[in-house]
C-alpha positions in Angstrom: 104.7 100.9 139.5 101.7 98.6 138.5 99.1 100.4 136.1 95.8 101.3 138.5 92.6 101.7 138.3 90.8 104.3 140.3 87.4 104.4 141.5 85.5 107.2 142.4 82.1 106.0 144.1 79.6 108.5 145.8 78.5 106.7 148.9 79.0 105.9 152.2 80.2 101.9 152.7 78.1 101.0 155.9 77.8 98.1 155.4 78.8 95.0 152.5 75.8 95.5 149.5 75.9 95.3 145.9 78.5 98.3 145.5 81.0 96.8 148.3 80.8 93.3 146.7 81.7 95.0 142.8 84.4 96.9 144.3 85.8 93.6 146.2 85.3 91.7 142.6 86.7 94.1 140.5 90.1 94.6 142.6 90.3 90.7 142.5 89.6 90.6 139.0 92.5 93.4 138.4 95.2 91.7 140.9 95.0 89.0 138.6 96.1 90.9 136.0 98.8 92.9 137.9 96.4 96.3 138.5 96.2 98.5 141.5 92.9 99.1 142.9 92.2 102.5 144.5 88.5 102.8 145.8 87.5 105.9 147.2 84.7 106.9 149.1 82.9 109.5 150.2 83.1 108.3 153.7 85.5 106.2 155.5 84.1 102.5 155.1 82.9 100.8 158.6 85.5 98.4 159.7 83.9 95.2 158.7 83.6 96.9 155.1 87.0 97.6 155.4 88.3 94.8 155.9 86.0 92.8 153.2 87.9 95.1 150.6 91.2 94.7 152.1 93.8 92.9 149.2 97.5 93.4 148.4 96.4 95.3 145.2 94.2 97.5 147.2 94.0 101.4 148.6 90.9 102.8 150.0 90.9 106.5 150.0 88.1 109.3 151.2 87.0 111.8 149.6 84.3 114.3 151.2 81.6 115.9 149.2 82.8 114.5 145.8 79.3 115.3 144.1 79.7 119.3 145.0 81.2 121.5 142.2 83.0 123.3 144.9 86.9 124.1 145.0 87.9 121.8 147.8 86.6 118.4 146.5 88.1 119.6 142.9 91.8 120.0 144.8 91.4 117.1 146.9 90.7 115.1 143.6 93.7 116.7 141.8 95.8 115.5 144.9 94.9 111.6 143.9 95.2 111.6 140.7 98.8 112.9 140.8 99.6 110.6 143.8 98.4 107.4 142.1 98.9 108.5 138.4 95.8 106.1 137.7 95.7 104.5 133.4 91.7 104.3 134.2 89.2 106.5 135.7 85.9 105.2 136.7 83.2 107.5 138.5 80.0 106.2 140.1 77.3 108.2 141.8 78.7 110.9 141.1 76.9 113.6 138.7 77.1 113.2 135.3 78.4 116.6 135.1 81.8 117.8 136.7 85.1 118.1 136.0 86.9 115.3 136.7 87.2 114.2 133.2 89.2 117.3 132.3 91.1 116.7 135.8 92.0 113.4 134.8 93.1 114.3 131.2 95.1 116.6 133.1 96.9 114.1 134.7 97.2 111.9 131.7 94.6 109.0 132.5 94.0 107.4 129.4 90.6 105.9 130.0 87.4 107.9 132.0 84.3 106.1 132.5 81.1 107.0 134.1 78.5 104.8 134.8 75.2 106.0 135.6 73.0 104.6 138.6 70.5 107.3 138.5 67.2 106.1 139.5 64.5 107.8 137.1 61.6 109.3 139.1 58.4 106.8 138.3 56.7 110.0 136.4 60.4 110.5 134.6 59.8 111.1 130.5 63.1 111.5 128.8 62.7 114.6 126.5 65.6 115.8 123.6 67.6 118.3 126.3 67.9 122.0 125.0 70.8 122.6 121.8 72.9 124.8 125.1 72.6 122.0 127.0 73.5 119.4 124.7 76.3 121.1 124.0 78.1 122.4 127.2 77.3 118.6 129.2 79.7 117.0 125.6 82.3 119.4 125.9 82.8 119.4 129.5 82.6 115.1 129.1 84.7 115.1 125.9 88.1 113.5 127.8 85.3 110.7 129.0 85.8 107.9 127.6 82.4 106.1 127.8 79.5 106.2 130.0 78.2 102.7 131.3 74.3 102.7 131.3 73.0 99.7 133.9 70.4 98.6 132.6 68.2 99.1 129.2 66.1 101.7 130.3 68.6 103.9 131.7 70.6 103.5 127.8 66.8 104.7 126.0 66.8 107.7 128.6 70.2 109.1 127.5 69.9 108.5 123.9 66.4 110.7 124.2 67.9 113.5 125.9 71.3 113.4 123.3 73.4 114.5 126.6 75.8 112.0 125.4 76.8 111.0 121.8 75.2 107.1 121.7 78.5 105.7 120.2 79.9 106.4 123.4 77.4 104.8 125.7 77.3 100.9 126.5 75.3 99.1 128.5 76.5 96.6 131.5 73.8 95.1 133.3 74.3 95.2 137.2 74.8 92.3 138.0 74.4 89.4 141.3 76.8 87.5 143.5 75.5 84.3 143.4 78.9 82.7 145.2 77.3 82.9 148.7 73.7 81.5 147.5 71.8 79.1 149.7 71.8 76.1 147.2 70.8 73.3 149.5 66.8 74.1 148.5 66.0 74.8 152.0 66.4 78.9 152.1 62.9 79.1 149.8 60.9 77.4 152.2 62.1 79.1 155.2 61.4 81.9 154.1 58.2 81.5 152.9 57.8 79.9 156.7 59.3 82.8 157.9 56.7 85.4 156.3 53.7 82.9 157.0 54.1 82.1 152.8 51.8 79.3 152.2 54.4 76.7 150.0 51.7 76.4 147.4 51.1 80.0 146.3 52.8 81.7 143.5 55.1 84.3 144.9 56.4 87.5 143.2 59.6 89.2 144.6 60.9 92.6 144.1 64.6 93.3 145.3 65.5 97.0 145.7 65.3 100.4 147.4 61.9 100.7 148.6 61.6 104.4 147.0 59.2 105.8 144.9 62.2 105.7 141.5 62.0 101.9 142.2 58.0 101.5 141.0 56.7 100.7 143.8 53.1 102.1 143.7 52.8 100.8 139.8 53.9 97.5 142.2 51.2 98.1 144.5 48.3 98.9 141.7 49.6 96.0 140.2 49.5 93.4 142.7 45.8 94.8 143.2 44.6 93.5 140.0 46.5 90.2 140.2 45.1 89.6 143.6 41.5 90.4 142.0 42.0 87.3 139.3 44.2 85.3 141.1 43.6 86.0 145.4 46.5 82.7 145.9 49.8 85.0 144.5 51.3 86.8 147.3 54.1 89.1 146.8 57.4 90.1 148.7 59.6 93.6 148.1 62.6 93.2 150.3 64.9 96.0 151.1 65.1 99.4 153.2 64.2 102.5 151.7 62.5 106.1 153.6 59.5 105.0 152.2 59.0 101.7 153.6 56.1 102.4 156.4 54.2 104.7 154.1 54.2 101.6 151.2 53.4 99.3 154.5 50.4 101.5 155.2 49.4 102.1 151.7 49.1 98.2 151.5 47.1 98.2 154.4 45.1 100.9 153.1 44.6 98.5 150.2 43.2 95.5 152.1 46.3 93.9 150.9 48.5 93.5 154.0 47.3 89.3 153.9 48.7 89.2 150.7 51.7 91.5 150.6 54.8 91.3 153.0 
C-alpha cells in the first residue's frame, strides 16, 4: 500500500478557489512521489470540483460536522484513519483544539500538522493565554507534530498567547497559482475598462473575503486620506463576503463610490 497523506479541511468545496487549487497541487505534487492523497470534506464537493481533484492517487471523503467536539464526527474520524492507515495528518479549518491528534497517534500516523487560517477580528490583540489554558491546549496537541502559521501575523499571534511551544510552529505563506495568469498584457486594461478605471490612475487592489477580519474599514479610512492628497488613485477590493453591500454603502456614505469599486 502506498504511504498517504490525509487531509482534513473544514469547508464546503462549491466551487475551484484557493483551497481546491492547493488540494489539486498538493496530490500532484505527492503522485510524484508515490503518495496517496485522501481529501476530506465537510461536504461532498460540487461536481465540477470534483472532478478538478480527480487523479489516480486521489480519494475524496466527507466528513459532517468535523469542527464539533461531539461523539459522531470523533467515530466517523476514527473510521478513516484505520481505513487509510494515513503516515501524515494534516488539519485545516478545523479548531485548533480537538482530538484528532490523539486519534491519529492512536492509529499510528507519524506526522500531524495543523495549519491555522483563522482570520483575527480587526480589534484582535493577542494577550499571554491563562497558565490552565496554556497547559491543557499542549497536552491535548502534544502528538501534533507542527502547526503551519500562513502568514507573519498569524506566527506573532500564537507566540503571544504561548498556546503552542514556538519551536513547533513554522510559517508557509499561502501562496498563488499563477499557471492560469493572463500574460498577454491585455487582462489589466480590460479591467480597468471594465470598472470605468481610467489607464492613467494609480490603482490599489485588495484580494480577499470582504469581512470585517480582512481590514476592510482600516481600507476604507485609508483610502479616505489617500484620496484627500492624491484624488487620481482609485482602488479595487475584489471578492464576496456577507459584508459586501454594507462596505458598498459605507463607501457611498464616504463620497467615495467615484473612486472605489
Amino acid at each position: 500500500m502506498n504511504p498517504t497523506v490525509l487531509s482534513l479541511f473544514d469547508i464546503e468545496p462549491f466551487r475551484i478557489g484557493g483551497v481546491e487549487m492547493f488540494a489539486r497541487e498538493l496530490s500532484s505534487q505527492l503522485a510524484e512521489r508515490g503518495w496517496r492523497s485522501v481529501l476530506c470534506f465537510s461536504r461532498p464537493p460540487a461536481e465540477a470540483v470534483r472532478l478538478y481533484l480527480k487523479g489516480p492517487n486521489v480519494a475524496i471523503e466527507v466528513l459532517s460536522n468535523p469542527s464539533c467536539l461531539g461523539w459522531q464526527p470523533v467515530r466517523e474520524f476514527s473510521r478513516l484513519l484505520g481505513r487509510y492507515r494515513p503516515q501524515i495528518l494534516h488539519l485545516q479549518f478545523t479548531p485548533l483544539l480537538s482530538l484528532y491528534p490523539w486519534l491519529a497517534r492512536l492509529h499510528s500516523v507519524r506526522g500531524v500538522y495543523f495549519t491555522d487560517h483563522w482570520s483575527r477580528p480587526a480589534s484582535y490583540v493577542a494577550r499571554r493565554a491563562a497558565l490552565w489554558k496554556r497547559v491543557l491546549l499542549n497536552s491535548i496537541n502534544l502528538p501534533m507534530t507542527a502547526l503551519v502559521a500562513v502568514s507573519d501575523y498569524n506566527r506573532r499571534c500564537l507566540a503571544a498567547t504561548g498556546l503552542m511551544p514556538s519551536e513547533r510552529v513554522r510559517t508557509i505563506y499561502d501562496a498563488v497559482d499563477l499557471f492560469h495568469a493572463n500574460t498577454d498584457g491585455q487582462a489589466g486594461p480590460a479591467f480597468r475598462r471594465k470598472h470605468s478605471i481610467p489607464l492613467e490612475c494609480p490603482l490599489v487592489v485588495q484580494v480577499s473575503w470582504i469581512i470585517p477580519e480582512k481590514g476592510f474599514p482600516d481600507l476604507l479610512e485609508a483610502a479616505r486620506l489617500v484620496l484627500a492628497q492624491d484624488p487620481s488613485v482609485r482602488f479595487a477590493f475584489v471578492g464576496e463576503g456577507t459584508y459586501r453591500n454594507q462596505y458598498m454603502q459605507q463607501t457611498r456614505d464616504m463620497g467615495l463610490q467615484d473612486q472605489v469599486t
